[in-house]
N, C-alpha and C positions, 0 to 999 in steps of 0.2 A: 321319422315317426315310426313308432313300433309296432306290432299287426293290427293291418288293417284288416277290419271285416266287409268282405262285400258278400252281398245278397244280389238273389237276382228277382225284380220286381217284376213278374210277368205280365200283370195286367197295364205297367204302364209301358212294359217291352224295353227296358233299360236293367245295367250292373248297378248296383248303387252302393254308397260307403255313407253311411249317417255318424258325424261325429258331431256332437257339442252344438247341435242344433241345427246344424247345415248339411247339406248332402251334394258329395259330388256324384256324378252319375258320367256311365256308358251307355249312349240310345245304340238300339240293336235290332234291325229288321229280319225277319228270318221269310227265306227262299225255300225251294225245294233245293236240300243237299248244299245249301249255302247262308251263310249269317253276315248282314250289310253290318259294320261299324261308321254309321256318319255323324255323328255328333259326340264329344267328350266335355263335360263340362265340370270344372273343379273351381270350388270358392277360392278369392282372394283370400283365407287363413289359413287354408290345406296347400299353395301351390308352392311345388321344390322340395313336399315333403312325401313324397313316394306314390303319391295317392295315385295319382291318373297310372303310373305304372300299375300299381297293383290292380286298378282296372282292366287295364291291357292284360296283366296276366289271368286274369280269372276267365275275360271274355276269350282270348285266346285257348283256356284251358276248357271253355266249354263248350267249344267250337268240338275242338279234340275229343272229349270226352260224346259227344253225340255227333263223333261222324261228319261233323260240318267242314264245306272249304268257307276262308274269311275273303272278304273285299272290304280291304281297310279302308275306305274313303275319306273318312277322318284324318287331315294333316300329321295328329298326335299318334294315334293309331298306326298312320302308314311309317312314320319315324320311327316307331316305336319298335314295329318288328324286322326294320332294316336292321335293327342293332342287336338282333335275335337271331342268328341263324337255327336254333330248334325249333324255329315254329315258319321255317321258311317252308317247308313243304305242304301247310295248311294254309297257304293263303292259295285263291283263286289263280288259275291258270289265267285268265282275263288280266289283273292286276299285276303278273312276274314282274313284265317287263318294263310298264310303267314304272314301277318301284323298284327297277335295278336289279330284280334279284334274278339267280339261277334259275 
């Protein structure tokens, strides 16, 4: 799939991607000085086609961009940025080790 747009919907606290009628979305809790990823959810027409990545990049990047550490609790999420080492140092000190990382 070629770019994707995500927005971020604040009032219902999730990333979202609306294509052709459907929306996959990243729910996202926000802590003090930290951003929860526990739920990812992408239509059976968007899945294998970059979508949930690009979710993960955007929430990752807006973690970064305001400061936040992430607690990926989200399966999708937590895979997501084991295959990421530039965004290993924005996840939560809580989470490293669970998730293998440095």
């Amino acid at each position: 799939m070629a770019d994707v747009d995500v927005t971020n919907n604040t009032e219902r606290h999730r990333f979202e991607v609306n294509l052709e009628g459907h929306t996959a979305f990243a729910e996202y809790r926000l802590k003090p000085g930290q951003i929860v990823l526990p739920h990812t959810v992408v239509p059976p027409e968007f899945e294998g086609k970059g979508v949930a990545s690009a979710l993960a990049r955007f929430a990752f990047g807006y973690a970064r961009d305001n400061g936040l550490k992430v607690i990926p609790t989200c399966p999708f999420m937590a895979g997501w940025v084991k295959k990421h080492p530039a965004q290993h140092d924005i996840v939560d000190e809580s989470c490293r080790e669970p998730l293998g990382l440095p």
